[in-house]
C-alpha atoms as one frame of an Amber mdcrd trajectory, in Angstrom:
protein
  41.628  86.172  26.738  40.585  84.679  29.891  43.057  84.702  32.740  43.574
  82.067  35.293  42.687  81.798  38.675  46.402  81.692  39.745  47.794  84.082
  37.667  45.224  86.663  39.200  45.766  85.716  42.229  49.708  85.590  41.983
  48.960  89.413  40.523  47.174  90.212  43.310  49.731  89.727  46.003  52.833
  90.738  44.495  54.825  92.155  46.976  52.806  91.169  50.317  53.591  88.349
  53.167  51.562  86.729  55.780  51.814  87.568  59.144  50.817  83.966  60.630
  51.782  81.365  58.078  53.717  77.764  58.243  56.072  77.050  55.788  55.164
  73.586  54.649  57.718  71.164  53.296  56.637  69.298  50.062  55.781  66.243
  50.156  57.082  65.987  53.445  59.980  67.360  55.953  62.039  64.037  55.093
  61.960  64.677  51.889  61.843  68.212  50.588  61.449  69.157  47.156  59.796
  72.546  47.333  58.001  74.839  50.458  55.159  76.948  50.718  53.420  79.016
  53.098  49.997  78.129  54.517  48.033  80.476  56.609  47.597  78.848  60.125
  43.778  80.074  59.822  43.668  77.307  57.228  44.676  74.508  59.499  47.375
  73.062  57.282  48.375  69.693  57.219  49.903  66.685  55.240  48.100  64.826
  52.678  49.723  61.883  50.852  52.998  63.307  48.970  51.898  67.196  50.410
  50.489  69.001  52.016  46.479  71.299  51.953  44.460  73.294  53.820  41.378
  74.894  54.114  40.076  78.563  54.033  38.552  79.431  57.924  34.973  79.881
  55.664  35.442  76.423  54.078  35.111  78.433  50.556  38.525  77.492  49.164
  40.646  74.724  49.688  44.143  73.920  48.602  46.284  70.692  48.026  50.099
  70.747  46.804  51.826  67.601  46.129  54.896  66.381  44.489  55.336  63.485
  41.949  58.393  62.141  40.607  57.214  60.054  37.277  55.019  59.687  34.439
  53.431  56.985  35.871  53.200  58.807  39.212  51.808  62.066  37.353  48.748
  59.901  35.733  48.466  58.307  39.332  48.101  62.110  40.647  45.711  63.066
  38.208  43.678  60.736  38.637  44.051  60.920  42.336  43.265  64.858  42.212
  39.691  63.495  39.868  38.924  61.758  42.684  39.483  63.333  45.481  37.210
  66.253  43.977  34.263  63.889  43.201  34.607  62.847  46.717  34.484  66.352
  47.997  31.248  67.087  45.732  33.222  68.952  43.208  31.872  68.382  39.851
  33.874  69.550  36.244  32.000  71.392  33.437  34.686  69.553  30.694  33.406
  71.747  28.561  34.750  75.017  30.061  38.005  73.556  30.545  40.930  76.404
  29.820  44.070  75.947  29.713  47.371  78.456  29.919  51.098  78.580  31.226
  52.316  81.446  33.263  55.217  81.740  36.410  54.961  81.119  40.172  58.655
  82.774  40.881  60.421  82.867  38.331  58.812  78.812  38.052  57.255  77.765
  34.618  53.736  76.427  35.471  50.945  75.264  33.001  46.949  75.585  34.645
  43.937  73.479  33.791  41.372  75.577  34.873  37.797  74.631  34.973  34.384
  76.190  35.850  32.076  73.470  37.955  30.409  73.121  41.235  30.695  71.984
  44.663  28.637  71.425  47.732  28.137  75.742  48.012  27.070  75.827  44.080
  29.091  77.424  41.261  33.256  77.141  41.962  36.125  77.664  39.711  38.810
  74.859  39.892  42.539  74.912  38.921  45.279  71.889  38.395  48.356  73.235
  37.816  51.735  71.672  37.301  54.958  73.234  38.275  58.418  71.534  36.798
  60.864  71.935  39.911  64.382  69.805  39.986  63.297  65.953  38.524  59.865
  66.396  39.820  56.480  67.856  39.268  54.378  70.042  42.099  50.534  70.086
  41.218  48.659  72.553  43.376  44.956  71.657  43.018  42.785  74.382  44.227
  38.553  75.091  44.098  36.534  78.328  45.533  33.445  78.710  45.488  32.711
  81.513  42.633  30.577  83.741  44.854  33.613  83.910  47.910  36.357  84.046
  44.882  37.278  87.830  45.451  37.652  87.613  48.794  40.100  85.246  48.700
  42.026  86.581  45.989  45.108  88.521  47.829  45.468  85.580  50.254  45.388
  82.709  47.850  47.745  84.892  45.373  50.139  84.895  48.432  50.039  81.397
  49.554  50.737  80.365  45.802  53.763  82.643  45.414  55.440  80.971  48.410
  56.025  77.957  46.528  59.518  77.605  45.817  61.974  74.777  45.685  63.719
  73.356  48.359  67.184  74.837  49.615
């Protein structure tokens, strides 16, 4: 069975914190629904509805936003379709995997694909996480060849999602 890029990252880190990291509100500081904690090496920032940020080596970068609908989910995905074509980031549909594991005790359900960006060959995950009324999609891509390195650090960043206080 193939495992996801999130689950083997979460694996990875189990247990382990950053030492320079801002907790992020999602989607924004007016209007928390969830945290997580972005490496200050990766320049966080907002995006519309979240918040992403960037590996220092450019190989991986992250986005986590929240949406609050159906018709705001299909709006999402299609934003997240886009916003990889205009970062170079082509799918292979026909690698497309999909499984369900936990971020915290959180359920969360992965699309994961195999495809390629402006570096060559990356692996690229969508994955929804259910929190309160609302849905948190972390969209992630690394190139394949930098994947390992990143592993520990992208494992913790994902399991410092959790909802809002």
């Amino acid at each position: 069975m193939i495992k996801s890029l999130l689950t083997l990252f979460v694996a990875a880190c189990v247990g382990t914190t950053f030492v320079n990291a801002e907790s992020l509100n999602v989607p924004s500081d007016e209007f928390s629904i969830a945290s997580i904690d972005i490496p200050d090496s990766w320049e966080p920032g907002e995006i519309t509805n979240g918040v992403a940020g960037t590996s220092a080596d450019g190989a991986v970068y992250l986005a986590v936003v929240a949406v609050g609908s159906k018709k705001g989910m299909d709006a999402e995905i299609e934003d997240t379709f886009a916003m990889l074509k205009e970062r170079n980031v082509t799918l292979d549909e026909s690698s497309k995997k999909e499984n369900k594991f936990k971020i915290n005790g959180l359920d969360a359900e992965e699309l994961l694909y195999q495809g390629e960006d402006e570096d060559g060959p990356a692996a690229i995950s969508i994955t929804f996480v259910p929190m309160k009324d609302k849905v948190i999609v972390l969209t992630y891509w690394v190139s394949t060849k930098d994947e390992k390195k990143h592993q520990v650090e992208v494992g913790k960043i994902v399991q410092s999602l959790k909802p809002a206080a």
